[in-house]
C-alpha positions as CSV (number, residue, x, y, z in Angstrom):
1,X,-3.2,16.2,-4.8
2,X,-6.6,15.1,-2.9
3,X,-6.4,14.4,0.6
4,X,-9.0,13.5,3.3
5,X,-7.4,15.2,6.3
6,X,-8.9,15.7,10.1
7,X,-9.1,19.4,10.9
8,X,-10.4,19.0,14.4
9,X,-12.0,16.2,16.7
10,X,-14.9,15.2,16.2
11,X,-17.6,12.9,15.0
12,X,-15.6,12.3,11.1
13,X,-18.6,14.0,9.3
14,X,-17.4,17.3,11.2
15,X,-13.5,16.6,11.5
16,X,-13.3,15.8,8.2
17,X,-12.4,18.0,5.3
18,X,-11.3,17.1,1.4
19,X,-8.2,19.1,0.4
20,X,-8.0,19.6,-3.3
21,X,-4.7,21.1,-2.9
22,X,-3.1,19.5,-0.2
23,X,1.2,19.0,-0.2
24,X,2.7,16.4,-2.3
25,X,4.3,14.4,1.2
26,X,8.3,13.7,0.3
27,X,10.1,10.5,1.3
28,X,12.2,10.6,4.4
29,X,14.6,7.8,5.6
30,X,12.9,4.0,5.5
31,X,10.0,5.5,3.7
32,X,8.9,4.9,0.1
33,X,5.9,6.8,-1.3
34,X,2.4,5.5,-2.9
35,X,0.4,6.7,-5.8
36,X,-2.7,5.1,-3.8
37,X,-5.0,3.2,-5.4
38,X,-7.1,1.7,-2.7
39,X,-6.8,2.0,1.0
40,X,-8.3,0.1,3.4
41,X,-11.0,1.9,5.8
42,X,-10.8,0.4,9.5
43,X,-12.5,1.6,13.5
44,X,-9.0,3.7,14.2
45,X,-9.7,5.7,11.1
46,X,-12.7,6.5,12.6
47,X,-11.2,7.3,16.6
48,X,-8.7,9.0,15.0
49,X,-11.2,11.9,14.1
50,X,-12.4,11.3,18.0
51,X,-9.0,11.5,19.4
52,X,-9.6,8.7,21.1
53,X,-6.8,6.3,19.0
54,X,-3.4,6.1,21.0
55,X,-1.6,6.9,17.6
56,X,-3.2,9.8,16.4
57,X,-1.1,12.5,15.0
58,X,-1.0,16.2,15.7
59,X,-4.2,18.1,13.4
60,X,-4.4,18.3,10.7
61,X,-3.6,15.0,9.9
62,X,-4.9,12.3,6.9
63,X,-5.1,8.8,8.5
64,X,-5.8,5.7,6.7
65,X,-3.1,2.8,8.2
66,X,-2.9,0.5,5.0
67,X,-2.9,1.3,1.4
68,X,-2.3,-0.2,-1.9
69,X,-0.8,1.4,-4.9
70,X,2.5,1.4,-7.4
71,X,5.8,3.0,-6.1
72,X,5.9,6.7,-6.5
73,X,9.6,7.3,-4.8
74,X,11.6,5.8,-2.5
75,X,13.4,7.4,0.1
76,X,17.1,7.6,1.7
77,X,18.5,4.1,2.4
78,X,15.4,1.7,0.9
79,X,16.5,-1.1,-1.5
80,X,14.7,-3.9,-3.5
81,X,12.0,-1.5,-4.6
82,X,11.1,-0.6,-8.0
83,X,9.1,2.3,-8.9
84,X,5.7,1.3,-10.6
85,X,5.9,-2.2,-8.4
86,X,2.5,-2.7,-6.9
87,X,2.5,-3.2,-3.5
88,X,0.5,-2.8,-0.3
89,X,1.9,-1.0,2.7
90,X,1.4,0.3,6.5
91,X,1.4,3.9,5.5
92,X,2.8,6.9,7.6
93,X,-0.6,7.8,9.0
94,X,1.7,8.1,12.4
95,X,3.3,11.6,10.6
96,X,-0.2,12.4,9.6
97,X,0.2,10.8,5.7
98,X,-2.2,7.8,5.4
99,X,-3.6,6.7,2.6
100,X,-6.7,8.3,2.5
101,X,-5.0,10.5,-0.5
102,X,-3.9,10.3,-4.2
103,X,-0.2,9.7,-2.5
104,X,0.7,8.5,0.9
105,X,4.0,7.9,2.6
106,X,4.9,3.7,3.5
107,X,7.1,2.2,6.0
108,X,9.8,0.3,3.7
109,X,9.7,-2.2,6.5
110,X,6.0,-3.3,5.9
111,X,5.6,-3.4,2.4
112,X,4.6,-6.1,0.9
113,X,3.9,-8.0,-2.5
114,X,0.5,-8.2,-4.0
115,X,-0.1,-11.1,-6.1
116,X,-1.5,-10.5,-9.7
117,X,-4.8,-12.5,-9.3
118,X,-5.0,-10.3,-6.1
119,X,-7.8,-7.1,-6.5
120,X,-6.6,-3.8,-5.2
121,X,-10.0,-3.9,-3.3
122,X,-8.7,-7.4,-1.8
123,X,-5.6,-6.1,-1.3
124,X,-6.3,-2.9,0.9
125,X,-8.2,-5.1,3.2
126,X,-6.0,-8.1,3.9
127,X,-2.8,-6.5,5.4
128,X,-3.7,-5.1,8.8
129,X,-6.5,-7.7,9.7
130,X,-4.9,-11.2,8.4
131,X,-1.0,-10.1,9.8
132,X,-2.6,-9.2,13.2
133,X,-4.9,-12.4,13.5
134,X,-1.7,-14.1,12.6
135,X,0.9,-12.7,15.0
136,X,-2.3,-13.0,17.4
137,X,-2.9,-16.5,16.9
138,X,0.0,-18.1,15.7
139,X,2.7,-16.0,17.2
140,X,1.4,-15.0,20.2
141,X,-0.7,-17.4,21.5
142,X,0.2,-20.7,19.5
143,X,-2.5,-22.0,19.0
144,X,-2.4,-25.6,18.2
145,X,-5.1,-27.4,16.0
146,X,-8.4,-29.2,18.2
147,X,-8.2,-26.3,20.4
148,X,-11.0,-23.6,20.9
149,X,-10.4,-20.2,19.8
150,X,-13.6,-17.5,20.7
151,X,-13.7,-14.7,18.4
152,X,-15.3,-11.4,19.9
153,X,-16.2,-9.0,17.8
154,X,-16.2,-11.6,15.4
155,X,-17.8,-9.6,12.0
156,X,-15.7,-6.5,12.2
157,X,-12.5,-6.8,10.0
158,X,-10.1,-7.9,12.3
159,X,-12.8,-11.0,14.0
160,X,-13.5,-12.2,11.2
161,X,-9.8,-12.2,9.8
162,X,-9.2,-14.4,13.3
163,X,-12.2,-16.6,12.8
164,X,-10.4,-17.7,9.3
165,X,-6.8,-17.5,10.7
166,X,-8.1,-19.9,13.5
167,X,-9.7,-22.2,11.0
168,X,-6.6,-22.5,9.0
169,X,-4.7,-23.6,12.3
170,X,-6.9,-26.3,12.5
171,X,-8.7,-24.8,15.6
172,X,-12.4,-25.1,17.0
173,X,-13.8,-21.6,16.3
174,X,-16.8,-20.0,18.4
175,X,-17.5,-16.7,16.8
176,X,-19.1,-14.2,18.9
177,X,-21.5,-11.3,17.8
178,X,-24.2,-9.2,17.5
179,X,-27.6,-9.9,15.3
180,X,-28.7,-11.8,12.5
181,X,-26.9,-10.6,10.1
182,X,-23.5,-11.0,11.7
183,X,-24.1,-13.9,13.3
184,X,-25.1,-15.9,9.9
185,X,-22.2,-14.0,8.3
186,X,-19.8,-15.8,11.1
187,X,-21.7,-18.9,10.0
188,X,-20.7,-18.1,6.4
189,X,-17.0,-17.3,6.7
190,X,-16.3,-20.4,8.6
191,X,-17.2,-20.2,12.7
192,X,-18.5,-24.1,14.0
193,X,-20.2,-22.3,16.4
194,X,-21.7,-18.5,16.6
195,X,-23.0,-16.8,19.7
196,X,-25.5,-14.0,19.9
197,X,-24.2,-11.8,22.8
198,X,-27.7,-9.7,22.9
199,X,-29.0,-13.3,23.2
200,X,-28.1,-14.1,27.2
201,X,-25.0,-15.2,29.3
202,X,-21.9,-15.2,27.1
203,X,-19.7,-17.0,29.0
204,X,-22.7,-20.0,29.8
205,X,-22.9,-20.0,26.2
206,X,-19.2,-20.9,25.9
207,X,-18.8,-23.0,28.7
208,X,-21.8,-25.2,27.6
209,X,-20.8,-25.4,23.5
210,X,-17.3,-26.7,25.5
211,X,-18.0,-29.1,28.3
212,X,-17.4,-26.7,30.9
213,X,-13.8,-26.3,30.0
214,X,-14.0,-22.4,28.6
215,X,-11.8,-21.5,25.6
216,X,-8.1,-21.9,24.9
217,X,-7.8,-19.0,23.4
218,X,-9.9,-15.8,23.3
219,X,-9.6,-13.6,20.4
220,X,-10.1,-10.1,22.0
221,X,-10.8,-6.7,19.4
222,X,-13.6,-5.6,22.2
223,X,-12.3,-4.7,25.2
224,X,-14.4,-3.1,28.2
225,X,-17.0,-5.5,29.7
226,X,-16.9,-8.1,26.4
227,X,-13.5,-8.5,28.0
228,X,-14.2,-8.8,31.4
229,X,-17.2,-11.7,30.8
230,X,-13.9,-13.3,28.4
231,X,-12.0,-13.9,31.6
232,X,-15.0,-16.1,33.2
233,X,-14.7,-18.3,30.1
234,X,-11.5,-18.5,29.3
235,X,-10.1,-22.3,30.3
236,X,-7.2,-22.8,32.4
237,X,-3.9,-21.9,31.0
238,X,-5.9,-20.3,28.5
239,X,-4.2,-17.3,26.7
240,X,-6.0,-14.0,26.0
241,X,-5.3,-12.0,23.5
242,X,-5.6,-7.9,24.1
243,X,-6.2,-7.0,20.3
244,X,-8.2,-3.5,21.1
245,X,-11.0,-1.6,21.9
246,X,-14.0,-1.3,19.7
247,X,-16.0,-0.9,23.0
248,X,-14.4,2.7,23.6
249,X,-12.9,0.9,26.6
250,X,-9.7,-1.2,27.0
251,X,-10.4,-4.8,29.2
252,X,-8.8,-4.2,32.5
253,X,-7.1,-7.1,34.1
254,X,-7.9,-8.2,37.8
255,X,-4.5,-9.5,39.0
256,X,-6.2,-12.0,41.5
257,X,-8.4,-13.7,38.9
258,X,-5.8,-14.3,36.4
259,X,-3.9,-15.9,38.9
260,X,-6.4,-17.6,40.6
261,X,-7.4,-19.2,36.8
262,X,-4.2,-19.9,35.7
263,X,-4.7,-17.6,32.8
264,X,-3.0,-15.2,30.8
265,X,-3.3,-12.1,29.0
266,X,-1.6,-11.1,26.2
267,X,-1.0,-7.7,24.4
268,X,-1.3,-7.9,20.8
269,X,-0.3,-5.3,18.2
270,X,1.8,-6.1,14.6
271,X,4.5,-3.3,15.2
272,X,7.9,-4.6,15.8
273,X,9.0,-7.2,14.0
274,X,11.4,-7.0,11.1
275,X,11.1,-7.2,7.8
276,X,11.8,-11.4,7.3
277,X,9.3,-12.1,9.8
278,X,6.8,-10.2,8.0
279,X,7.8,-11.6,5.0
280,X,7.5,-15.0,5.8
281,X,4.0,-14.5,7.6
282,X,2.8,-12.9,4.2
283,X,3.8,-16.0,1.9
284,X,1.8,-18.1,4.6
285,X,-1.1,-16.2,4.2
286,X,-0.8,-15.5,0.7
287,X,-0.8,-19.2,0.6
288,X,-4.1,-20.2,2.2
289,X,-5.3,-17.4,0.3
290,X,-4.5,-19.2,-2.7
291,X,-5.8,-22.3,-1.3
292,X,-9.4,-20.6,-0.3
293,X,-8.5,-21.5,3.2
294,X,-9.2,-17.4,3.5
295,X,-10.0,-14.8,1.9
296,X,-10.6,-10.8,2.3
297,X,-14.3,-10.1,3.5
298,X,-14.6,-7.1,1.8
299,X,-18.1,-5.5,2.8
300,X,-18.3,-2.5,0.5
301,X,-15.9,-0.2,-1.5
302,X,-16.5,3.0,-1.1
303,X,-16.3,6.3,-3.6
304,X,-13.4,8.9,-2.7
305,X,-15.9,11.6,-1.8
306,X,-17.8,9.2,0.3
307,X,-15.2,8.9,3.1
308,X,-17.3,10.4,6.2
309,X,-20.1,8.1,6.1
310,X,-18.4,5.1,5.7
311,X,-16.4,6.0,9.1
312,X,-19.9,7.3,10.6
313,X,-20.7,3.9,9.7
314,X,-18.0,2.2,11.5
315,X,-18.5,4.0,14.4
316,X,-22.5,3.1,14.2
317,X,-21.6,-0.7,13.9
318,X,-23.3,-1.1,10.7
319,X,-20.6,-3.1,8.9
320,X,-19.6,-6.3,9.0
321,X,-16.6,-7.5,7.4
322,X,-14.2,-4.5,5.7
323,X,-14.7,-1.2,4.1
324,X,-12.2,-0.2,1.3
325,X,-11.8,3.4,-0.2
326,X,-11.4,3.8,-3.6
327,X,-8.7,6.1,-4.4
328,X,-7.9,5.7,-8.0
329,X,-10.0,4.6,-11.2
330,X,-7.7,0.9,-10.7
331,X,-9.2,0.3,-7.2
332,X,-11.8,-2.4,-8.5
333,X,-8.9,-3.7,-10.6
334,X,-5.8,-6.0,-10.4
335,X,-2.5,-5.7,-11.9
Protein backbone atom coordinates (compact mmCIF):
# COMPACT_ATOMS: atom_id res chain seq x y z
CA UNK A 1 0.00 0.00 0.00
CA UNK A 2 1.01 3.89 -0.13
CA UNK A 3 2.04 5.46 2.93
CA UNK A 4 3.33 8.98 3.81
CA UNK A 5 5.71 8.07 6.65
CA UNK A 6 8.34 10.48 8.67
CA UNK A 7 11.85 9.17 8.20
CA UNK A 8 13.57 11.68 10.29
CA UNK A 9 12.85 15.23 11.97
CA UNK A 10 12.57 17.73 10.17
CA UNK A 11 10.86 20.55 8.39
CA UNK A 12 7.88 17.74 6.56
CA UNK A 13 9.33 18.56 3.04
CA UNK A 14 12.58 16.79 4.27
CA UNK A 15 11.09 14.14 6.89
CA UNK A 16 8.76 13.10 4.65
CA UNK A 17 9.00 10.20 2.26
CA UNK A 18 6.03 8.23 0.10
CA UNK A 19 6.35 4.46 0.60
CA UNK A 20 4.95 2.62 -2.35
CA UNK A 21 5.43 -0.50 -0.58
CA UNK A 22 4.94 0.03 2.83
CA UNK A 23 3.30 -2.97 5.39
CA UNK A 24 -0.32 -3.75 5.26
CA UNK A 25 -0.68 -2.63 9.41
CA UNK A 26 -2.86 -5.69 11.15
CA UNK A 27 -5.58 -5.21 13.80
CA UNK A 28 -4.57 -5.63 17.41
CA UNK A 29 -7.04 -5.65 20.42
CA UNK A 30 -9.74 -2.52 20.36
CA UNK A 31 -8.54 -1.72 16.89
CA UNK A 32 -10.41 -2.00 13.60
CA UNK A 33 -8.67 -1.07 10.37
CA UNK A 34 -9.50 1.64 7.43
CA UNK A 35 -9.34 1.41 3.72
CA UNK A 36 -8.88 5.36 3.99
CA UNK A 37 -10.54 7.47 1.94
CA UNK A 38 -9.93 10.94 3.27
CA UNK A 39 -8.02 11.99 6.25
CA UNK A 40 -7.99 15.05 7.80
CA UNK A 41 -4.55 17.23 7.73
CA UNK A 42 -4.09 19.25 11.11
CA UNK A 43 -0.65 21.54 13.01
CA UNK A 44 0.41 18.12 14.94
CA UNK A 45 0.72 16.40 11.61
CA UNK A 46 3.00 18.90 10.88
CA UNK A 47 5.12 19.00 14.63
CA UNK A 48 5.09 15.61 14.37
CA UNK A 49 7.77 15.70 11.53
CA UNK A 50 9.43 18.43 14.03
CA UNK A 51 9.33 16.30 16.95
CA UNK A 52 8.03 18.75 18.71
CA UNK A 53 4.24 16.93 19.28
CA UNK A 54 4.09 15.24 22.80
CA UNK A 55 2.56 12.11 20.91
CA UNK A 56 4.85 11.47 18.31
CA UNK A 57 5.84 7.94 17.67
CA UNK A 58 9.20 6.35 17.34
CA UNK A 59 10.60 6.96 13.31
CA UNK A 60 9.54 6.00 10.95
CA UNK A 61 6.18 6.66 11.70
CA UNK A 62 2.87 7.73 9.26
CA UNK A 63 0.79 10.26 11.37
CA UNK A 64 -2.46 11.65 10.30
CA UNK A 65 -4.93 11.60 13.79
CA UNK A 66 -8.42 11.27 12.02
CA UNK A 67 -9.46 9.48 9.00
CA UNK A 68 -12.51 8.45 7.10
CA UNK A 69 -12.97 5.36 5.18
CA UNK A 70 -15.13 1.77 5.09
CA UNK A 71 -14.13 -1.07 7.57
CA UNK A 72 -11.23 -3.14 6.31
CA UNK A 73 -11.00 -5.60 9.60
CA UNK A 74 -11.68 -5.57 12.85
CA UNK A 75 -9.62 -6.63 15.52
CA UNK A 76 -9.70 -8.99 18.79
CA UNK A 77 -12.68 -8.13 20.97
CA UNK A 78 -14.55 -5.12 18.75
CA UNK A 79 -18.38 -5.57 18.24
CA UNK A 80 -21.11 -3.59 16.33
CA UNK A 81 -18.88 -3.10 13.39
CA UNK A 82 -19.47 -4.17 9.93
CA UNK A 83 -16.95 -4.36 7.33
CA UNK A 84 -17.68 -1.91 4.32
CA UNK A 85 -19.57 0.51 7.16
CA UNK A 86 -18.30 4.02 6.50
CA UNK A 87 -17.09 5.55 9.30
CA UNK A 88 -14.67 8.22 10.63
CA UNK A 89 -12.10 7.41 13.26
CA UNK A 90 -9.10 8.58 15.62
CA UNK A 91 -6.55 6.49 13.86
CA UNK A 92 -3.49 4.75 15.56
CA UNK A 93 -1.11 7.49 14.57
CA UNK A 94 0.16 6.87 18.40
CA UNK A 95 1.71 3.21 16.95
CA UNK A 96 2.88 5.18 13.97
CA UNK A 97 -0.37 4.07 11.59
CA UNK A 98 -2.35 7.35 10.78
CA UNK A 99 -4.21 7.87 8.11
CA UNK A 100 -2.07 9.45 5.86
CA UNK A 101 -2.12 5.86 3.84
CA UNK A 102 -4.41 3.63 1.68
CA UNK A 103 -5.16 1.70 5.21
CA UNK A 104 -4.72 2.93 8.67
CA UNK A 105 -5.36 1.36 12.08
CA UNK A 106 -8.69 3.05 14.38
CA UNK A 107 -9.37 3.10 17.99
CA UNK A 108 -12.80 1.04 18.16
CA UNK A 109 -13.52 3.41 20.93
CA UNK A 110 -13.64 6.61 18.72
CA UNK A 111 -15.31 5.61 15.72
CA UNK A 112 -17.94 7.07 14.69
CA UNK A 113 -20.98 7.22 12.13
CA UNK A 114 -20.88 9.43 9.09
CA UNK A 115 -24.12 10.44 7.85
CA UNK A 116 -24.97 9.77 4.09
CA UNK A 117 -25.49 13.50 3.05
CA UNK A 118 -22.15 13.91 4.86
CA UNK A 119 -18.88 14.29 2.19
CA UNK A 120 -15.84 12.26 3.00
CA UNK A 121 -14.08 15.70 2.61
CA UNK A 122 -16.57 16.98 5.39
CA UNK A 123 -16.08 14.16 7.26
CA UNK A 124 -12.27 14.04 7.71
CA UNK A 125 -12.45 17.45 9.11
CA UNK A 126 -15.18 17.46 11.58
CA UNK A 127 -14.04 14.85 14.17
CA UNK A 128 -11.06 16.19 15.93
CA UNK A 129 -12.00 19.98 15.78
CA UNK A 130 -15.98 19.96 16.54
CA UNK A 131 -15.51 16.90 19.58
CA UNK A 132 -12.64 19.00 21.13
CA UNK A 133 -14.45 22.52 20.91
CA UNK A 134 -17.21 20.54 22.43
CA UNK A 135 -15.68 18.74 25.38
CA UNK A 136 -13.87 22.36 25.54
CA UNK A 137 -16.82 24.38 25.77
CA UNK A 138 -19.61 22.39 26.86
CA UNK A 139 -17.87 19.84 29.02
CA UNK A 140 -15.25 21.57 30.34
CA UNK A 141 -16.08 24.83 30.84
CA UNK A 142 -20.00 25.00 30.69
CA UNK A 143 -20.52 27.54 29.11
CA UNK A 144 -23.97 28.92 29.44
CA UNK A 145 -25.73 31.05 26.64
CA UNK A 146 -25.20 35.32 27.05
CA UNK A 147 -21.81 34.65 28.10
CA UNK A 148 -18.56 35.69 26.27
CA UNK A 149 -16.45 33.14 24.78
CA UNK A 150 -12.79 34.66 22.98
CA UNK A 151 -11.56 32.43 20.42
CA UNK A 152 -7.66 32.70 19.85
CA UNK A 153 -6.48 31.30 17.05
CA UNK A 154 -9.70 31.66 15.76
CA UNK A 155 -9.22 30.54 11.76
CA UNK A 156 -7.16 27.53 12.28
CA UNK A 157 -9.38 24.33 12.44
CA UNK A 158 -9.84 23.86 15.83
CA UNK A 159 -10.82 28.15 16.46
CA UNK A 160 -13.05 28.19 14.20
CA UNK A 161 -14.67 24.83 15.20
CA UNK A 162 -15.01 26.78 18.83
CA UNK A 163 -16.27 29.98 17.31
CA UNK A 164 -19.34 27.73 15.88
CA UNK A 165 -19.59 25.39 18.97
CA UNK A 166 -19.86 28.67 21.04
CA UNK A 167 -22.47 30.06 18.81
CA UNK A 168 -24.54 27.04 19.01
CA UNK A 169 -24.41 27.38 22.94
CA UNK A 170 -25.93 30.53 22.58
CA UNK A 171 -22.67 32.41 23.66
CA UNK A 172 -21.27 35.98 22.77
CA UNK A 173 -18.29 35.03 20.46
CA UNK A 174 -15.08 37.49 20.06
CA UNK A 175 -12.92 35.69 17.49
CA UNK A 176 -9.34 36.58 17.58
CA UNK A 177 -6.86 36.58 14.69
CA UNK A 178 -4.48 37.50 12.38
CA UNK A 179 -5.12 39.62 8.91
CA UNK A 180 -7.74 40.39 6.57
CA UNK A 181 -8.40 37.43 5.39
CA UNK A 182 -8.92 35.54 8.63
CA UNK A 183 -10.36 38.13 10.32
CA UNK A 184 -13.40 38.51 7.69
CA UNK A 185 -13.41 34.68 7.47
CA UNK A 186 -14.20 34.82 11.55
CA UNK A 187 -16.77 37.37 10.45
CA UNK A 188 -18.13 34.80 7.90
CA UNK A 189 -18.43 31.62 10.03
CA UNK A 190 -20.25 33.37 12.74
CA UNK A 191 -17.88 35.57 15.36
CA UNK A 192 -20.07 39.04 16.72
CA UNK A 193 -17.02 40.43 17.20
CA UNK A 194 -13.33 39.78 15.43
CA UNK A 195 -10.07 41.16 16.72
CA UNK A 196 -6.92 41.82 14.75
CA UNK A 197 -4.05 40.88 17.14
CA UNK A 198 -1.25 42.61 14.78
CA UNK A 199 -3.73 45.53 15.21
CA UNK A 200 -2.76 46.73 19.06
CA UNK A 201 -3.56 45.75 22.76
CA UNK A 202 -5.50 42.51 22.73
CA UNK A 203 -6.65 42.37 25.98
CA UNK A 204 -7.94 46.49 25.65
CA UNK A 205 -9.67 45.26 22.74
CA UNK A 206 -11.55 42.72 24.80
CA UNK A 207 -12.09 44.53 27.77
CA UNK A 208 -13.60 47.56 25.83
CA UNK A 209 -16.05 45.21 23.19
CA UNK A 210 -17.11 43.88 27.12
CA UNK A 211 -17.61 46.76 29.49
CA UNK A 212 -14.57 46.09 31.25
CA UNK A 213 -15.64 42.77 32.52
CA UNK A 214 -13.04 40.44 30.31
CA UNK A 215 -14.28 37.08 28.92
CA UNK A 216 -16.02 34.22 30.52
CA UNK A 217 -14.45 31.94 28.74
CA UNK A 218 -11.25 31.92 26.69
CA UNK A 219 -10.91 29.48 24.00
CA UNK A 220 -7.06 28.79 24.01
CA UNK A 221 -5.25 26.68 20.72
CA UNK A 222 -2.28 29.34 21.08
CA UNK A 223 -0.37 29.06 23.97
CA UNK A 224 2.96 31.09 24.71
CA UNK A 225 2.46 34.90 25.03
CA UNK A 226 -1.34 34.84 23.16
CA UNK A 227 -1.86 33.00 26.43
CA UNK A 228 -0.33 35.00 28.80
CA UNK A 229 -2.17 38.50 27.40
CA UNK A 230 -5.58 35.80 27.74
CA UNK A 231 -5.09 35.88 31.53
CA UNK A 232 -5.24 39.93 31.63
CA UNK A 233 -8.68 39.60 29.97
CA UNK A 234 -10.14 36.85 31.23
CA UNK A 235 -13.20 37.98 33.73
CA UNK A 236 -13.43 36.85 37.20
CA UNK A 237 -14.31 33.27 37.72
CA UNK A 238 -13.63 33.08 34.21
CA UNK A 239 -12.48 29.58 32.93
CA UNK A 240 -9.52 29.12 30.53
CA UNK A 241 -9.28 26.59 28.41
CA UNK A 242 -5.49 25.03 27.62
CA UNK A 243 -6.34 23.56 24.12
CA UNK A 244 -2.53 23.69 22.75
CA UNK A 245 0.29 25.29 21.26
CA UNK A 246 0.29 26.62 17.73
CA UNK A 247 2.79 29.25 19.09
CA UNK A 248 5.60 26.43 19.56
CA UNK A 249 5.07 27.33 23.19
CA UNK A 250 2.64 26.04 25.92
CA UNK A 251 0.86 29.22 28.19
CA UNK A 252 2.54 29.02 31.49
CA UNK A 253 0.36 29.71 34.42
CA UNK A 254 1.42 32.33 37.20
CA UNK A 255 0.01 30.79 40.35
CA UNK A 256 -0.44 34.36 42.05
CA UNK A 257 -2.38 35.87 39.17
CA UNK A 258 -4.84 33.16 38.86
CA UNK A 259 -5.49 33.45 42.35
CA UNK A 260 -5.41 36.87 42.72
CA UNK A 261 -8.28 37.02 39.57
CA UNK A 262 -10.30 34.43 40.70
CA UNK A 263 -9.62 32.54 37.52
CA UNK A 264 -9.10 29.23 36.23
CA UNK A 265 -7.24 27.19 33.91
CA UNK A 266 -8.27 24.36 32.43
CA UNK A 267 -6.44 21.49 30.45
CA UNK A 268 -8.31 20.39 27.53
CA UNK A 269 -7.62 17.32 25.31
CA UNK A 270 -10.61 14.67 23.84
CA UNK A 271 -8.79 11.38 25.13
CA UNK A 272 -10.48 9.68 27.86
CA UNK A 273 -13.86 9.31 27.76
CA UNK A 274 -15.82 6.26 26.76
CA UNK A 275 -17.42 5.30 24.07
CA UNK A 276 -21.40 6.60 25.18
CA UNK A 277 -20.04 9.93 25.90
CA UNK A 278 -18.56 10.16 22.63
CA UNK A 279 -21.48 8.93 21.13
CA UNK A 280 -23.85 11.09 22.47
CA UNK A 281 -21.56 14.34 21.82
CA UNK A 282 -21.55 13.10 18.06
CA UNK A 283 -25.46 12.95 17.64
CA UNK A 284 -25.41 16.59 19.17
CA UNK A 285 -23.14 17.77 16.70
CA UNK A 286 -24.35 15.86 14.00
CA UNK A 287 -27.51 17.62 14.91
CA UNK A 288 -26.58 21.26 14.53
CA UNK A 289 -24.87 20.11 11.63
CA UNK A 290 -28.04 19.15 10.16
CA UNK A 291 -29.52 22.23 11.35
CA UNK A 292 -26.64 24.59 9.70
CA UNK A 293 -25.93 25.73 13.16
CA UNK A 294 -22.19 24.40 11.93
CA UNK A 295 -20.56 23.11 9.58
CA UNK A 296 -16.95 21.79 8.51
CA UNK A 297 -14.76 24.73 7.17
CA UNK A 298 -12.95 22.83 4.92
CA UNK A 299 -10.16 25.18 3.34
CA UNK A 300 -8.69 22.93 0.53
CA UNK A 301 -8.40 19.18 -0.27
CA UNK A 302 -5.40 18.30 -1.10
CA UNK A 303 -3.91 15.48 -3.84
CA UNK A 304 -2.19 12.30 -2.13
CA UNK A 305 1.30 13.25 -3.52
CA UNK A 306 0.76 16.76 -2.33
CA UNK A 307 1.11 15.97 1.41
CA UNK A 308 4.52 18.08 2.27
CA UNK A 309 3.28 21.34 1.17
CA UNK A 310 0.14 21.43 2.65
CA UNK A 311 1.92 20.67 6.17
CA UNK A 312 4.70 23.37 5.02
CA UNK A 313 1.70 25.32 4.72
CA UNK A 314 0.39 24.82 8.17
CA UNK A 315 3.47 25.39 9.71
CA UNK A 316 3.73 28.86 7.45
CA UNK A 317 0.15 29.87 8.80
CA UNK A 318 -1.19 30.18 5.41
CA UNK A 319 -4.57 28.35 6.03
CA UNK A 320 -7.44 29.22 7.50
CA UNK A 321 -10.03 26.81 8.23
CA UNK A 322 -9.07 22.80 7.48
CA UNK A 323 -6.88 20.96 5.06
CA UNK A 324 -8.14 17.42 4.02
CA UNK A 325 -5.96 14.77 2.12
CA UNK A 326 -7.33 12.88 -0.37
CA UNK A 327 -6.60 9.37 -0.12
CA UNK A 328 -8.90 7.51 -2.35
CA UNK A 329 -10.68 8.43 -5.80
CA UNK A 330 -14.26 8.66 -3.14
CA UNK A 331 -12.64 11.53 -1.07
CA UNK A 332 -14.80 14.32 -2.82
CA UNK A 333 -17.68 11.85 -2.55
CA UNK A 334 -20.37 10.74 -0.02
CA UNK A 335 -21.79 7.39 0.57
Amino acid sequence: MRAWQTVKTGRPAEALVLNTHAAIPEAGPGMLRLEVCAAGIGLPDALMCLGSYPLTPALPFTQGQEAVGRIDALGPGVRDRSPGQRVVAVTGFVAGHGGFADRCLALDDFCLPVPEEMSNAEAAAFLIPMHTAYIALQRRARLAAGETLLVLGAAGGTGSAAVQVGNALGARVIAVAGGLDKTTYCARIGAEHVIDYRDGDLCARVLELTAGKGADVVYDPVGGATFAEATRCVAHEGRLLVVGFASGHWGEVQVPHLVNRNYSVMGVIPSGYDRAFREAAHARLLAWWRQGTIRTMVDEIVAFEHLPSALEKLLDRRVTGKLVLAVSSEAQRSA
